[in-house]
N, C-alpha and C positions, 0 to 999 in steps of 0.2 A: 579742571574742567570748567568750562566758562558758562555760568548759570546769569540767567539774564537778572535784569535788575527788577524791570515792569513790565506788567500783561500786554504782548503787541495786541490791539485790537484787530479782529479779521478786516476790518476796512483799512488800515493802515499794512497788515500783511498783503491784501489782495493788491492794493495801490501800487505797493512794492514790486508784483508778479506779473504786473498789468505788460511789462517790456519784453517777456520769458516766451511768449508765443512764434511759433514760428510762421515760417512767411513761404507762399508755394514758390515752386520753382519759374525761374523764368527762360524761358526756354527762345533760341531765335530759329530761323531758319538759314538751313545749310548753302551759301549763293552760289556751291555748286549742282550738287543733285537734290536742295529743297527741302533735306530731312530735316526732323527740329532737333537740337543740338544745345550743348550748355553755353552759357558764351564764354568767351577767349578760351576754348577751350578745341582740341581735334575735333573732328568732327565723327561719330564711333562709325558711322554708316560708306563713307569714302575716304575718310585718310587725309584728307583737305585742311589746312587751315591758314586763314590768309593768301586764299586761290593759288597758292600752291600745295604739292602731295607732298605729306612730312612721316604717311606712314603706308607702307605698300600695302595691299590689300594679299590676302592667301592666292584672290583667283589671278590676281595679275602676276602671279608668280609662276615660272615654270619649273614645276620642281622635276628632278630625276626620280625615278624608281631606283635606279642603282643607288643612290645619293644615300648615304646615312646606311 
């Protein structure tokens, strides 16, 4: 088990912690329908990315009742 040599001082632990923070989100807008979205990422509200549709939406789907 690896026991340390010498007392870190809390100014030297904190100094050390000072980078461990996180950072809020950065969110863009959607340049199709405007919603805020992650970037390079789908966009979860229309399916869009890079103005084109890369995921169908349920309602633009026509499903059967028979189907399944």
């Amino acid at each position: 088990m690896a026991v340390q040599q010498n007392k870190v001082s809390k100014s030297r632990r904190n100094n050390r912690r000072s980078h461990d923070s996180l950072v809020a989100a950065n969110p863009n807008e959607c340049e199709n329908c405007g919603e805020l979205k992650r970037p390079h990422h789908v966009c979860p509200s229309c399916g869009q990315y890079a103005n084109r549709e890369v995921v169908a939406q349920a309602n633009d789907i026509d499903l059967d009742d028979d189907a399944a």
